[in-house]
C-alpha positions as CSV (number, residue, x, y, z in Angstrom):
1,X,-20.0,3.5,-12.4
2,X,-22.7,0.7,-11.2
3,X,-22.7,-1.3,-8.3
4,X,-21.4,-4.0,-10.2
5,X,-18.2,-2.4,-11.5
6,X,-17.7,-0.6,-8.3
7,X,-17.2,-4.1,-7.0
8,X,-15.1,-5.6,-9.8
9,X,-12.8,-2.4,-10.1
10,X,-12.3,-0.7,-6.5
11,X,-13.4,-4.4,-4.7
12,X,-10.4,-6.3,-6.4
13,X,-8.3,-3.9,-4.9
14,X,-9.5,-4.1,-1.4
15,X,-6.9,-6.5,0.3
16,X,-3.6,-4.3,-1.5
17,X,-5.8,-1.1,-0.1
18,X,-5.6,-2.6,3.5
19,X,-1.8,-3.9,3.2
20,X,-1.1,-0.5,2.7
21,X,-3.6,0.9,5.4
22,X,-1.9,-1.5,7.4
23,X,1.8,-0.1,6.9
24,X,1.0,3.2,7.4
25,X,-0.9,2.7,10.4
26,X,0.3,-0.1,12.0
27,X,-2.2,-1.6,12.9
28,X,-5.1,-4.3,11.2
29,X,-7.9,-2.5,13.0
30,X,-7.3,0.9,12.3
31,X,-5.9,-0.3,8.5
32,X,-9.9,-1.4,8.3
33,X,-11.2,2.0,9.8
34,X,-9.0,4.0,6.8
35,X,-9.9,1.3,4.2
36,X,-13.7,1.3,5.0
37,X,-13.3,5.5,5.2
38,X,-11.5,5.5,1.6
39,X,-14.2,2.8,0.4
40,X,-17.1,5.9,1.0
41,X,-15.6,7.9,-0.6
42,X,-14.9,6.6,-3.5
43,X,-18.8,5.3,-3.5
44,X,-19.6,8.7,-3.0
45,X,-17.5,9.6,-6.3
46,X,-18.4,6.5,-8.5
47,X,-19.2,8.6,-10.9
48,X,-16.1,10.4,-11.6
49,X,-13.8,7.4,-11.7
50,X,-15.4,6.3,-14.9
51,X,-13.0,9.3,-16.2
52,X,-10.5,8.4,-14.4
53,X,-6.9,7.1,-16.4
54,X,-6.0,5.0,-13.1
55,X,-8.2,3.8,-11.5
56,X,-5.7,2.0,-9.1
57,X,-3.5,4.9,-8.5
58,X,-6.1,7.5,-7.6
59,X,-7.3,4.5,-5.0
60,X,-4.0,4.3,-3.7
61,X,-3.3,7.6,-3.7
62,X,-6.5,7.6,-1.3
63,X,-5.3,5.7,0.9
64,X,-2.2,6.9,1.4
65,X,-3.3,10.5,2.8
66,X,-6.5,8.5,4.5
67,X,-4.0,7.0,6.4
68,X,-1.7,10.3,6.8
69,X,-5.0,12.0,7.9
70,X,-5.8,9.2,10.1
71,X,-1.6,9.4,11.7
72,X,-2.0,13.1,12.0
73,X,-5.5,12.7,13.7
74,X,-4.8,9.9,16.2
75,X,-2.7,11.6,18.8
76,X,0.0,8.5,19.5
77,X,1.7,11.0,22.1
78,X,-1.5,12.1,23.8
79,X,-2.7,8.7,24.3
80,X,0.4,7.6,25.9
81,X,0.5,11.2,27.7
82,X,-1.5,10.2,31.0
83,X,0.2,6.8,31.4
84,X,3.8,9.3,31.4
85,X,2.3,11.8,33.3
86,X,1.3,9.1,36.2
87,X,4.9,8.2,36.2
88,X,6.1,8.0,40.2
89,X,8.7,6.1,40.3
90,X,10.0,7.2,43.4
91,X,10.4,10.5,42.9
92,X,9.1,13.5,45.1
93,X,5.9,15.1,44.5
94,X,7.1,18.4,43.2
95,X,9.8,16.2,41.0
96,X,6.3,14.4,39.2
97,X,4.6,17.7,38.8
98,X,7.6,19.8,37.0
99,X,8.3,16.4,35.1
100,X,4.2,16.3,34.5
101,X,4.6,19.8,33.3
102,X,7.9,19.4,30.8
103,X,5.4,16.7,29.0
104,X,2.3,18.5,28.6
105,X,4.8,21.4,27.2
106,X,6.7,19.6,24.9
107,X,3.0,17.5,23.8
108,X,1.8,21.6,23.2
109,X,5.1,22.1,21.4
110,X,4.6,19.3,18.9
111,X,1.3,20.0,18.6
112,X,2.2,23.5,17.2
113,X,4.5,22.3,14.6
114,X,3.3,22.2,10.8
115,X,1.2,18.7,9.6
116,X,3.9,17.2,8.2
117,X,6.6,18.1,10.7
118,X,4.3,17.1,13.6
119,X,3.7,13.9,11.9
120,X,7.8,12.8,10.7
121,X,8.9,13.9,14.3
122,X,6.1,11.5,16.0
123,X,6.4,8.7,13.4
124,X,10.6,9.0,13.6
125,X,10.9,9.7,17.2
126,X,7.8,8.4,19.0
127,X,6.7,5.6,16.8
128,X,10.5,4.4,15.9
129,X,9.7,4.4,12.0
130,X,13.0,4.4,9.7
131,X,13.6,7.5,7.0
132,X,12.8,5.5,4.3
133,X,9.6,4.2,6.3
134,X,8.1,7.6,7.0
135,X,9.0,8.3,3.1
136,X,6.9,5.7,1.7
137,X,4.3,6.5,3.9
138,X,4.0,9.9,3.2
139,X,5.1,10.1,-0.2
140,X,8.0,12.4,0.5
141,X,12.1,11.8,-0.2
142,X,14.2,10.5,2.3
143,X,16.0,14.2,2.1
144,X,12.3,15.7,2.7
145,X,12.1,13.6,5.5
146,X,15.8,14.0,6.8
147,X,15.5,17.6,6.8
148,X,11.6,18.5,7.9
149,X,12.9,16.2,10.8
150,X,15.7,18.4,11.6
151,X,13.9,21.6,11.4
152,X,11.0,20.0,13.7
153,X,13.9,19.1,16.1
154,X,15.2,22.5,16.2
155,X,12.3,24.2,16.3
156,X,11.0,22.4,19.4
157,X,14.6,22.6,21.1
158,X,14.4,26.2,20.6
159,X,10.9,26.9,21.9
160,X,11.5,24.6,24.6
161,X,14.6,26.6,25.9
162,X,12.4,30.0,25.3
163,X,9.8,29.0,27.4
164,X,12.3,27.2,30.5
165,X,14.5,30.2,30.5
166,X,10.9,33.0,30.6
167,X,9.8,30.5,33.3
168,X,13.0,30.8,35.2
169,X,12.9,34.5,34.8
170,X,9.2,34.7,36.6
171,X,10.7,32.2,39.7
């Protein structure tokens, strides 16, 4: 594919690519960060989607796990992690550190779940998406979704009261 059909084909698409950039991430600047990403690659490829049957859904298809890869990447709990863990309010010293140390367990927690738990639990629970949000973004059923949250959910519950009850045991 030319420059010239590049343009025509994948450019015509370029505002629906970064309406959907935009739902999965949320935000216009980082839509434009996947969109510009997806935009290489494709350039990169230009001459494999002369064989291509859809043009339009391989593009979309794209940007959809660009912008999954670009959720899982972007650490929306660790950014907000410092501003919780500078939390005072109040409270005693030793009160901020234990509370200081409950986040950066539960952060390592979710951080140790599979891709695609990590990413429903922090979109559901930490970003306020809906079920049926999260399973348009990620291409998943609302059941996939319902129950890869509820096995994220118990899974950091569980290693959560593992690790309180061998640090109780040391004290």
């Amino acid at each position: 594919m030319e420059l010239e059909a590049f343009k025509i084909q994948v450019g015509s698409l370029r505002e629906q690519m970064l309406h959907l950039a935009c739902q999965l991430t949320g935000d216009a600047d980082d839509a434009e960060d996947v969109v510009q990403d997806v935009m290489l690659k494709l350039w990169y490829r230009r001459q494999e989607l002369d064989n291509c049957r859809n043009l339009r859904a391989f593009v979309f298809t794209l940007v959809r796990n660009a912008g999954i890869d670009f959720l899982r990447t972007r650490h929306t709990y660790a950014a907000s992690l410092p501003d919780a863990l500078n939390i005072t309010d109040g409270h005693s010293p030793d009160g901020n550190l234990e509370r200081k140390d409950e986040m950066e367990l539960m952060h390592r927690i979710i951080c140790s779940l599979p891709s695609l738990q990590q990413t429903i639990l922090r979109m559901k629970d930490i970003e306020g998406h809906e079920t049926e949000e999260i399973a348009q973004i990620t291409g998943c059923s609302p059941e996939a979704i319902r129950s890869n949250l509820s096995r994220a959910r118990r899974r950091v519950r569980d290693i959560y009261f593992r690790v309180m009850q061998e640090r109780r045991k040391t004290i």
